[in-house]
N, C-alpha and C positions, 0 to 999 in steps of 0.2 A: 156742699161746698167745703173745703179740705182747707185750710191755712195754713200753713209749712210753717215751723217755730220760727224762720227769718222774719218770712213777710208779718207774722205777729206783730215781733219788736218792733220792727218798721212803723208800721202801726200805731202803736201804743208812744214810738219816738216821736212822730208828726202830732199825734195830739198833745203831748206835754208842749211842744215847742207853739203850738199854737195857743195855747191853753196862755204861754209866756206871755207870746206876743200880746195876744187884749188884756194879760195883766199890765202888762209894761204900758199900753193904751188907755187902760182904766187909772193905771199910777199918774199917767199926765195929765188927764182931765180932773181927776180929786185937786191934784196939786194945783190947779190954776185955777180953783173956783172952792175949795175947803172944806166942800163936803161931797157925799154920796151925790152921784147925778140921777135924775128922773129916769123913767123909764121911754121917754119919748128922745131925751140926752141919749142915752143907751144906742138907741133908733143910728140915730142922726151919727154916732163916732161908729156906728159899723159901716157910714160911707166910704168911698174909698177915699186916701189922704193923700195931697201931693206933698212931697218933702221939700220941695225946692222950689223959690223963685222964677230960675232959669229954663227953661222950655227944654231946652241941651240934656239939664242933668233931673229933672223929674223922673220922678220914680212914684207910683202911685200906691199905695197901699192897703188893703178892704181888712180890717181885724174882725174876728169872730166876736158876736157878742157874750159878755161873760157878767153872770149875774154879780152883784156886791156880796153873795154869801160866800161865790168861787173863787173872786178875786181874793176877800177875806183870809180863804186857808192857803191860795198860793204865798199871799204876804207872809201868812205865821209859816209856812215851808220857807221863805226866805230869811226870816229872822231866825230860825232854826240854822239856817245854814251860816250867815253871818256870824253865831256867836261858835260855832264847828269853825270856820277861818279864824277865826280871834283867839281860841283858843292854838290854835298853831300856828300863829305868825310869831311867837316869838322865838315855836322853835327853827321857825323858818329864817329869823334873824342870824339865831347861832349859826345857822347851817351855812348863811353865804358868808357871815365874818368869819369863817374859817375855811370858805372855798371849797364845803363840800357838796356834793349833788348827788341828792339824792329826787327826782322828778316827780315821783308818788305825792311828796309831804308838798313841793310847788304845786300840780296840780289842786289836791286840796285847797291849800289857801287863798290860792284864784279862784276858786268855782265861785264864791259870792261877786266878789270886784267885776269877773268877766259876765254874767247871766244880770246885773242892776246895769253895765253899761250897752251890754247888747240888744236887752229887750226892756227896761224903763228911759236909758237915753237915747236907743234907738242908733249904736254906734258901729261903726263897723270892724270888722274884724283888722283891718289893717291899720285903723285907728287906734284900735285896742292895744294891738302886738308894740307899736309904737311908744304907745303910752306906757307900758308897762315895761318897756326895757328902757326906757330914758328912768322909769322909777325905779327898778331893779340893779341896774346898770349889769344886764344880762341880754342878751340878746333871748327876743321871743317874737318866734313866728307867727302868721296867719294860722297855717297850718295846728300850729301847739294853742292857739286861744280857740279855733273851733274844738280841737281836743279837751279843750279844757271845760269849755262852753256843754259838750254833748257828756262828760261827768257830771258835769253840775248839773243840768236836765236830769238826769239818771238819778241823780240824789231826791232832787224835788219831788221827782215821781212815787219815787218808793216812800217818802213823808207821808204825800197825798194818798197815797192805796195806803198806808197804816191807820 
């Protein structure tokens, strides 16, 4: 069996983003109970989750289980990346008090804010894009926060394989 270097990445992209997702799942459960969960807890959050109330807008969702030692190093890949955004948000201040655009140094400095809201709070992209241009006072797409979101995956990865 052959791989073609696409379907590779492809690959190796769907397992970071999953990898996310039961981080972002493991982040909720620690948070609402303040420590490590059992292995029987573990079980139980890879059933599948309903997001909503309403029958209408349910959406169900199964996360992969990820042990506390993986979730662990995706955290320190995300701390890693938060203090990589902090240190360029303030060039990212200069940049819009002076009305220049440059998209490279924005991306950067989203990849933390969009990859904790998309996969620890579970938000959606058009939430996102919203959010972030009433804070910016920039207009920012769906389209530019999945971009942004699939850099920041890309950063985590290469953490993790380091």
């Amino acid at each position: 069996m052959f791989i073609e270097g696409n379907e590779l990445s492809d690959i190796i992209d769907r397992d970071i983003k999953v990898k996310l997702a039961a981080w972002g799942a493991w982040t909720r459960d620690i948070g609402n109970t303040g420590s490590c969960s059992s292995p029987a807890q573990a079980l139980i959050n890879c059933a599948p989750v309903c997001d909503s109330d309403h029958k209408r807008y349910a959406r169900y969702e199964a996360f992969e289980h990820i042990s506390d030692e993986e979730a662990l190093q995706v955290e320190g890949a995300m701390a890693t990346l938060k203090r990589y955004s902090a240190r360029l948000d303030v060039a990212l201040g200069h940049m819009l008090e002076h009305e220049l655009d440059d998209d490279n140094l924005l991306i950067c400095v989203l990849m933390y804010p969009v990859l904790r809201s998309h996969f620890r709070y579970d938000e959606s992209f058009s939430h996102i894009s919203r959010e972030l241009t009433k804070e910016l006072g920039r207009k920012i797409t769906d389209v530019k926060v999945k971009a942004i979101m699939e850099r920041g995956a890309g950063f985590i990865e290469a953490l993790l394989m380091s």
